[in-house]
C-alpha positions as CSV (number, residue, x, y, z in Angstrom):
1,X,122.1,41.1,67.5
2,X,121.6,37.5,66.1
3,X,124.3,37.5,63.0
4,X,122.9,33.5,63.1
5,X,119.4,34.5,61.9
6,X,120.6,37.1,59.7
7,X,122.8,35.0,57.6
8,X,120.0,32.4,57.5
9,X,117.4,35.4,56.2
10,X,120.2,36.3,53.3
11,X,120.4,32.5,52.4
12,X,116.6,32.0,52.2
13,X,116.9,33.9,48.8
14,X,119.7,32.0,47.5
15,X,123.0,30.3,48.1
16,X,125.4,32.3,48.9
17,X,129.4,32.6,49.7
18,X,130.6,34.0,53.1
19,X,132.1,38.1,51.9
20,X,129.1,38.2,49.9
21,X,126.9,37.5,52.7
22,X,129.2,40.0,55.0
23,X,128.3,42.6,52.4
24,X,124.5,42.4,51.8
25,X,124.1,41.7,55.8
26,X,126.3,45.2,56.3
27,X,124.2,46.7,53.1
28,X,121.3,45.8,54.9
29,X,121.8,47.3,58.0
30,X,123.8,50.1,57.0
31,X,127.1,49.0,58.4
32,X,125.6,49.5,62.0
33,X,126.9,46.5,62.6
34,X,130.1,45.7,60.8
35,X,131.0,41.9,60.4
36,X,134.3,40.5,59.6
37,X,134.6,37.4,57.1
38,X,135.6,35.7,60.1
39,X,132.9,35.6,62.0
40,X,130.4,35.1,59.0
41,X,132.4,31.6,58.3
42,X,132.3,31.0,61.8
43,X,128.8,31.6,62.1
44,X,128.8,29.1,58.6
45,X,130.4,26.5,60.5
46,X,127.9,26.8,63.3
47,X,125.1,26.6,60.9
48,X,126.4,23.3,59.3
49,X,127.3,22.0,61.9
50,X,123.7,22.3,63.3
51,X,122.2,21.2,60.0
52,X,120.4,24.7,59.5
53,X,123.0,25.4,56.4
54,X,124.6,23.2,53.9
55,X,127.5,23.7,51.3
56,X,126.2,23.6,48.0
57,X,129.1,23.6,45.5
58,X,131.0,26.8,43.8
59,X,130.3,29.5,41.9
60,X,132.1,30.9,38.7
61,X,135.0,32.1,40.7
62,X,135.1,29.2,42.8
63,X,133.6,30.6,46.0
64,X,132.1,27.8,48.3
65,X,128.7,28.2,48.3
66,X,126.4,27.5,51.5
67,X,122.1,26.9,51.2
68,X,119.9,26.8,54.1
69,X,118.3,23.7,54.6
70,X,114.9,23.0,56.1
71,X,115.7,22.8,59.4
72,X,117.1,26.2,58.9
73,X,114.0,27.5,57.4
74,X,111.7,26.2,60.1
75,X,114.1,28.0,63.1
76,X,114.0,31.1,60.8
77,X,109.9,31.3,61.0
78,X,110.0,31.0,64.2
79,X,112.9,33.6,65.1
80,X,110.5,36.1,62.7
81,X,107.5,34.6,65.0
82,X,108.9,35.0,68.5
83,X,109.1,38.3,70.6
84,X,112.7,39.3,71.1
85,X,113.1,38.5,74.8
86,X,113.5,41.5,77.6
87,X,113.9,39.7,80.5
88,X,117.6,39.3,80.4
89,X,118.4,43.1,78.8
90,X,121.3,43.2,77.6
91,X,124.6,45.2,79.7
92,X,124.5,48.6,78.7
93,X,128.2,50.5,79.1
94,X,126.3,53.9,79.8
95,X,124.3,52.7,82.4
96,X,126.6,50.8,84.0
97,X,128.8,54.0,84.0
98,X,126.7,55.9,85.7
99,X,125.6,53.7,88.6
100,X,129.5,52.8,88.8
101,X,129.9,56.9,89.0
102,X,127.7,57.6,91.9
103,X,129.7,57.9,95.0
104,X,133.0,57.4,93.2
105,X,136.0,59.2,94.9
106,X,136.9,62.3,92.3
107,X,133.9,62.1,90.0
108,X,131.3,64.6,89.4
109,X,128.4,62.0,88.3
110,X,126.9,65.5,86.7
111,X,129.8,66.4,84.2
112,X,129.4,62.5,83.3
113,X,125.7,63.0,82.4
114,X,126.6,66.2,80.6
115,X,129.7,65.0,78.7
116,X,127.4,61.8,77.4
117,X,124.3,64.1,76.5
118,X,126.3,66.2,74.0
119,X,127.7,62.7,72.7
120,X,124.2,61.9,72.0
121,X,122.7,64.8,70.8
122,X,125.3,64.8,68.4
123,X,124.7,61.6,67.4
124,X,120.9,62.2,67.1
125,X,121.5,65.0,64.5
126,X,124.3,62.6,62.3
127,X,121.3,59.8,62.3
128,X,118.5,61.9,61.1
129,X,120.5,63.6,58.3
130,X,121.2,59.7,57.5
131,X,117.4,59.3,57.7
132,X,116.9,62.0,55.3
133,X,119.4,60.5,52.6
134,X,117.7,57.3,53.2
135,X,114.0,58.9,52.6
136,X,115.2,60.1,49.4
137,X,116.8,56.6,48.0
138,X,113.5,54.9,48.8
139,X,111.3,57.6,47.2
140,X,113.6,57.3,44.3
141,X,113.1,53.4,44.1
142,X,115.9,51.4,42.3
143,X,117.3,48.3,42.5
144,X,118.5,48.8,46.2
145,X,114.8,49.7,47.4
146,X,114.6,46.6,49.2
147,X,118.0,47.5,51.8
148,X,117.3,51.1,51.6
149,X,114.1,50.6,53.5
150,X,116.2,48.1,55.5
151,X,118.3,51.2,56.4
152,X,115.6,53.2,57.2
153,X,114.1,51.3,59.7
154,X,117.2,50.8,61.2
155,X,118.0,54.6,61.4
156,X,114.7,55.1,62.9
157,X,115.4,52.5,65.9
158,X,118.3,54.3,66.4
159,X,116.8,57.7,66.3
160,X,113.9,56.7,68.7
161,X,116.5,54.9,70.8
162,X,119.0,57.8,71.4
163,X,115.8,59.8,71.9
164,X,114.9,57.9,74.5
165,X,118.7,58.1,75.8
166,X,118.8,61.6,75.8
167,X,115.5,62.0,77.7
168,X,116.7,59.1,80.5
169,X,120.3,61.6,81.2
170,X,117.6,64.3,81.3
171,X,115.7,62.4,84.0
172,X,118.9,61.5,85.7
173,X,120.6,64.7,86.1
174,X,116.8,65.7,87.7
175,X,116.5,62.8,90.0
176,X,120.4,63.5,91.7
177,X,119.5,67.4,91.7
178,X,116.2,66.1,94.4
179,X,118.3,63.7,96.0
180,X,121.1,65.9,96.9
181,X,118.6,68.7,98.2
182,X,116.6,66.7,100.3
183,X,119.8,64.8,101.5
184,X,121.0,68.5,102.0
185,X,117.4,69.9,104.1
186,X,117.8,67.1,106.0
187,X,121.8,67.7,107.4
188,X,120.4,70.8,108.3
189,X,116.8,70.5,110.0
190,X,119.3,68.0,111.7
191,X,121.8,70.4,112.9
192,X,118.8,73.0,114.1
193,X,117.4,70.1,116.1
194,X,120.4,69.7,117.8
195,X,121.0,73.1,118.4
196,X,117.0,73.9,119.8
197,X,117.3,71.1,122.1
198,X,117.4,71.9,126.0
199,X,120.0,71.4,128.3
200,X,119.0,68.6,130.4
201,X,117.7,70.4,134.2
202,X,119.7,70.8,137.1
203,X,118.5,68.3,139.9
204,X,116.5,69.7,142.7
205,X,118.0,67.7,145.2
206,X,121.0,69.4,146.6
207,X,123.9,67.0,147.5
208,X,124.2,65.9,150.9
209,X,127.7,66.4,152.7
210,X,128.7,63.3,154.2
211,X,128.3,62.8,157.7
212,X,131.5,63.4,160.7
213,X,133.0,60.1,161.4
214,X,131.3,58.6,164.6
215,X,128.2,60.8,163.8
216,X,124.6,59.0,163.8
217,X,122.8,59.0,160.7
218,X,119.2,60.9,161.2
């Protein structure tokens, strides 16, 4: 998540000060991802520092108020512009669980999968009675249309996303059920192997006593 780009997205329609950025950005997104003020000044500093922001007097109540600049506006266009790059994914806990799980002394990689699946089914339901709430503020219109369809795209990534999460512990707990039976056909057409094998023959040479000392050899 790039709190950078979203702070200079808010400021491209206006100056603002740094809780009121915290609260559209988390208005926006649905509190998904929850800011503190602290890291929306840090991320302020940044942004000055870099010349992408600059502080633009007070309001009323004497907030500090910050404006993007230019240079801000330009590396906005072309974070909108660019592809959001895959080839460096970022660490995911649950899959690095599960390939930390396999072979682990104690664990049963299967309850793991199972545990997380009802985690995320769970989670599936709360985000599409959240999509259904949303559907109904943005058919209703208002003065909010504009971060309730914000919100709604957002619920949707996450619905597809746990989806698609769900489907992988399917795939999962199906790939270990084939590996442990063919790891388990093959101990055993092993152990038959072994067991059909024939004892190795009986020479047909019978052994020669050794000759009486001061006996020629024939």
């Amino acid at each position: 998540m790039s709190i950078r780009h979203g702070l200079l997205a808010l400021l491209e329609r206006g100056p603002r000060y740094g809780s009121q950025l915290r609260t559209e950005f988390e208005s926006r997104t649905g509190s998904t991802w929850p800011l503190n003020v602290g890291q929306v000044y840090t991320t302020l500093n940044r942004l000055e520092r870099d010349g992408m922001v600059a502080q633009g007097g007070e309001d009323a109540a004497g907030h500090t108020l910050y404006a993007i600049t230019d240079s801000g506006r330009a590396e906005l266009r072309t974070w909108f512009e660019k592809p959001v790059d895959r080839t460096s994914p970022a660490r995911d806990e649950l899959a690095i669980k599960l390939a930390m799980a396999v072979g682990a002394p104690g664990v049963d990689i299967r309850d793991v999968i199972q545990s997380q699946r009802r985690h995320t089914v769970k989670a599936m339901q709360d985000y599409t009675r959240l999509k259904a709430q949303a559907l109904l503020a943005v058919e209703g219109g208002g003065a909010r249309e504009r971060d309730d369809v914000a919100w709604l795209l957002v619920l949707e990534q996450l619905i597809f996303q746990t989806e698609a999460e769900a489907r992988w512990l399917d795939h999962c707990e199906s790939r270990l059920i084939r590996l442990s039976g063919t790891a388990a056909a093959g101990t055993t057409s092993g152990t038959r192997t072994a067991a059909a094998a024939p004892a190795a023959p009986a020479s047909s040479t019978a052994p020669v006593a050794p000759a009486a000392p001061g006996t020629p050899a024939s």
